[in-house]
Backbone as CSV, one residue per row, in Angstrom:
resi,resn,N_x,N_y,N_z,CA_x,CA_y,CA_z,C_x,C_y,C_z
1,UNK,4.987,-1.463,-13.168,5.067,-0.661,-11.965,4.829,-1.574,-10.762
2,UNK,5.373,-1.653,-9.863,5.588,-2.324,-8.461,5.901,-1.131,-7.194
3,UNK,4.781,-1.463,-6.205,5.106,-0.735,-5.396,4.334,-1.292,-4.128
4,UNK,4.933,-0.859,-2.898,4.658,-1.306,-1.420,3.510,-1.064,-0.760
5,UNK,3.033,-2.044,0.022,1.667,-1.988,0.955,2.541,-1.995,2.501
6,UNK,2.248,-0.924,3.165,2.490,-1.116,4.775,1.642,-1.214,5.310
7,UNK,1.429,-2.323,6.055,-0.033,-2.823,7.229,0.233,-3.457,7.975
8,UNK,-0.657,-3.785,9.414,-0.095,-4.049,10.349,-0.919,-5.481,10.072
9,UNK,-0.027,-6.568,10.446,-0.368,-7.754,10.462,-1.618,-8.364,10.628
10,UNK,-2.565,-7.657,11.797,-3.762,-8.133,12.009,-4.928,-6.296,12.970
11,UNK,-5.671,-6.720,12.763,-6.536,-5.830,13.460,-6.493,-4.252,12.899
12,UNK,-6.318,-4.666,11.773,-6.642,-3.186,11.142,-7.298,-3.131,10.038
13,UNK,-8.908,-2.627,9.975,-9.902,-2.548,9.070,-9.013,-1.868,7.810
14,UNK,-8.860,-0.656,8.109,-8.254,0.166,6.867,-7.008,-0.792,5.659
15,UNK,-6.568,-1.237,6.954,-5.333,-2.723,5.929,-6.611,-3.337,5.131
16,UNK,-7.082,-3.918,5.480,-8.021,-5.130,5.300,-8.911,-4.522,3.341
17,UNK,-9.285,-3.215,4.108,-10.279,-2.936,2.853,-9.327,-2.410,1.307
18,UNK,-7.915,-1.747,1.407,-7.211,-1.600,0.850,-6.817,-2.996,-0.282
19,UNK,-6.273,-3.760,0.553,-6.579,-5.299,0.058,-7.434,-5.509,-0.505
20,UNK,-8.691,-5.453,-0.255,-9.794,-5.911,-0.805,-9.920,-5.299,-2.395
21,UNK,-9.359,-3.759,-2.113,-9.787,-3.028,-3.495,-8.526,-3.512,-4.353
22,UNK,-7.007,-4.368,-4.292,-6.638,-3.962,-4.837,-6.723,-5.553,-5.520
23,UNK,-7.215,-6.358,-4.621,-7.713,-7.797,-4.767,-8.814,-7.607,-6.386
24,UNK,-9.421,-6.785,-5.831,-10.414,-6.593,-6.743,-10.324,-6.296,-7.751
25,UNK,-9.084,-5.430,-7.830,-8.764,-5.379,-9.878,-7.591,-6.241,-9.623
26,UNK,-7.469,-7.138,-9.600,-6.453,-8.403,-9.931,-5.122,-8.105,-9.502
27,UNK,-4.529,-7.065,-8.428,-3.609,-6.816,-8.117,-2.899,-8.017,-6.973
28,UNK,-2.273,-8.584,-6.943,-1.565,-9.392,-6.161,-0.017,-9.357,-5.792
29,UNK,-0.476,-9.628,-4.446,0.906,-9.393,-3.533,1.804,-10.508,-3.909
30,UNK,2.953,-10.060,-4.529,3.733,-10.527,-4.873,4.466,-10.071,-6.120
31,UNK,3.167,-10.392,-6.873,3.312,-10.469,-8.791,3.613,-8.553,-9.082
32,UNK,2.626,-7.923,-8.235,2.396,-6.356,-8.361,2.712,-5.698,-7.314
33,UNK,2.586,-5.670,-6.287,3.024,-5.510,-5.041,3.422,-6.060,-3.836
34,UNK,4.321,-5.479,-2.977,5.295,-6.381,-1.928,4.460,-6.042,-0.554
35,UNK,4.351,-6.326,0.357,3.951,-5.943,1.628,4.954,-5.973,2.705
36,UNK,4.436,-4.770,3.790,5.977,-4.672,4.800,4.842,-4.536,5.632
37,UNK,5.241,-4.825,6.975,4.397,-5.309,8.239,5.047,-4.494,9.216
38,UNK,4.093,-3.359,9.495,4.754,-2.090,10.367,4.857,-2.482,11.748
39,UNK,3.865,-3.881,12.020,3.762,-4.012,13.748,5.029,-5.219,14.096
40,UNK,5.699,-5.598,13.248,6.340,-6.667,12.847,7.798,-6.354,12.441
41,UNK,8.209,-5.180,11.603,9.638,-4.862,11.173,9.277,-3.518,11.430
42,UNK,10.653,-3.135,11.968,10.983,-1.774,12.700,11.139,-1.037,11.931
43,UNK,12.095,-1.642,10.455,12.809,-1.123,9.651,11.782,-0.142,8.545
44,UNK,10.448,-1.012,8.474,9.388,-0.611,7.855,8.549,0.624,8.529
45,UNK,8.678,0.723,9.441,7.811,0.949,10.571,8.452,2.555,10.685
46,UNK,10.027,2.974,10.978,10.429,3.813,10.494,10.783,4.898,9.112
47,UNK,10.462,3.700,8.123,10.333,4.194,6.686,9.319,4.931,6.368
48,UNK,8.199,4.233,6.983,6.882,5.039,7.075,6.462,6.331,7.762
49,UNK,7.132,6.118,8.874,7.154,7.330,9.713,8.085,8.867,9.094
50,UNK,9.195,8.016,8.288,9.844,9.202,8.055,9.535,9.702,6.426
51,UNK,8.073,9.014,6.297,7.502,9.791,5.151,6.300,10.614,5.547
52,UNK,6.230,10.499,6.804,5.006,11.550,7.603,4.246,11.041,7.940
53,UNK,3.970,9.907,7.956,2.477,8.342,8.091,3.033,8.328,9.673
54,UNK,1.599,8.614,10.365,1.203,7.898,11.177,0.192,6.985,11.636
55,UNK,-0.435,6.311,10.286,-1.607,6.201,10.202,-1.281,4.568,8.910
56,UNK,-1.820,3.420,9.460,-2.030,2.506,8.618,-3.348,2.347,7.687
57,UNK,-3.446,1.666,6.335,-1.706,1.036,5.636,-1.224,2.772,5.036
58,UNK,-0.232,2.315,4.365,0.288,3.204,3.697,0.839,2.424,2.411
59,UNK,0.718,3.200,1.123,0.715,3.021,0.282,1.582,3.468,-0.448
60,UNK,3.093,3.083,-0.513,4.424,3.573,-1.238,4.333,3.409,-2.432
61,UNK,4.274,4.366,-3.672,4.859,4.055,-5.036,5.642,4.254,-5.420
62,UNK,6.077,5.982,-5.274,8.079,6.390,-5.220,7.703,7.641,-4.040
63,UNK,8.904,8.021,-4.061,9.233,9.255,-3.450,8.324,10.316,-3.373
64,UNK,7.698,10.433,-4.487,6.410,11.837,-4.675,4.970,10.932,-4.337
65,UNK,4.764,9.930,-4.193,3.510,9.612,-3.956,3.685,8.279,-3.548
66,UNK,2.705,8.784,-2.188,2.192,7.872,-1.339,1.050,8.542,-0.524
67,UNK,0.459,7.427,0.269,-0.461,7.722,0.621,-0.865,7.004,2.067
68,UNK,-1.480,7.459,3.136,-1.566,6.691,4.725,-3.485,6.695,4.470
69,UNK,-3.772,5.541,5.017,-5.297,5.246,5.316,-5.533,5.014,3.962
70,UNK,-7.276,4.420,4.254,-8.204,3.733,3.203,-8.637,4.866,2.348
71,UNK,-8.583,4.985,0.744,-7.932,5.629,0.114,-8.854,4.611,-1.550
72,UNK,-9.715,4.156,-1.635,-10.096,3.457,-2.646,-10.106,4.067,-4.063
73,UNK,-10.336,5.498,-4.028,-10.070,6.178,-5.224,-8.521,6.172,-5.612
74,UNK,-8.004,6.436,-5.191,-6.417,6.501,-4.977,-6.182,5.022,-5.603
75,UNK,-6.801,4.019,-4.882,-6.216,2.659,-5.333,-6.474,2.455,-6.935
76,UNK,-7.865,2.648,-7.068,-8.347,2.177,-8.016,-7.345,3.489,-9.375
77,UNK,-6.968,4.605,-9.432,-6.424,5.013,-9.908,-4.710,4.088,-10.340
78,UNK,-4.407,3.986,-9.293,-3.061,3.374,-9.473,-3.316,1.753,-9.935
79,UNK,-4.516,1.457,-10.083,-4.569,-0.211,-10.764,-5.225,0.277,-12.343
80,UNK,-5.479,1.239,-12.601,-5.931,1.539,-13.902,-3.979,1.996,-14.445
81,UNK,-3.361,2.119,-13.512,-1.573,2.745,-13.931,-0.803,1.385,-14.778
82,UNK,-1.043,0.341,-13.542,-0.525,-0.841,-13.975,-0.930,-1.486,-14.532
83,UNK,-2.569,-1.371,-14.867,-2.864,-2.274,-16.232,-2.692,-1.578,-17.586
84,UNK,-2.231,-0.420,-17.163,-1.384,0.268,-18.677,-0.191,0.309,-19.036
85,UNK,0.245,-0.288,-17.867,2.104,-0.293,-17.768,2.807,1.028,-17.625
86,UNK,2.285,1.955,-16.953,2.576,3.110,-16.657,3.718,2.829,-15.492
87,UNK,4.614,3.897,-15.654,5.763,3.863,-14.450,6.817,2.847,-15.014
């Protein structure tokens, strides 16, 4: 399972701690997830918006779930997904 982090490049706690949790069960940007930079690409920036987020990061997995703001239960759920190979 692979899925998207939207955050704004710098100055946003809620980005920051999201990271941290997903740092924390061995999730890495790249290998497990991609990152899109809402203050930075427009293209992202509207994707988000037209899933109802007005609010950084946001947390894309598919179509039925996602999620806007710091959210650690949520994370830690979806890193118990991918170390089962769920999705």
């Amino acid at each position: 399972m692979r899925f998207t982090l939207f955050k704004k490049s710098q100055g946003c706690q809620p980005c920051v701690a999201t990271q941290r949790v997903l740092d924390r069960h061995g999730l890495r940007e790249g290998q497990h997830y991609d990152v899109r930079y809402l203050d930075l690409d427009a293209e992202a920036l509207r994707f988000a918006k037209g899933l109802g987020h007005n609010a950084a990061p946001v947390v894309y997995v598919n179509e039925d779930r996602h999620w806007s703001g710091f959210w650690p239960g949520r994370v830690d759920e979806l890193a118990q997904e991918v170390d089962r190979g769920d999705g």
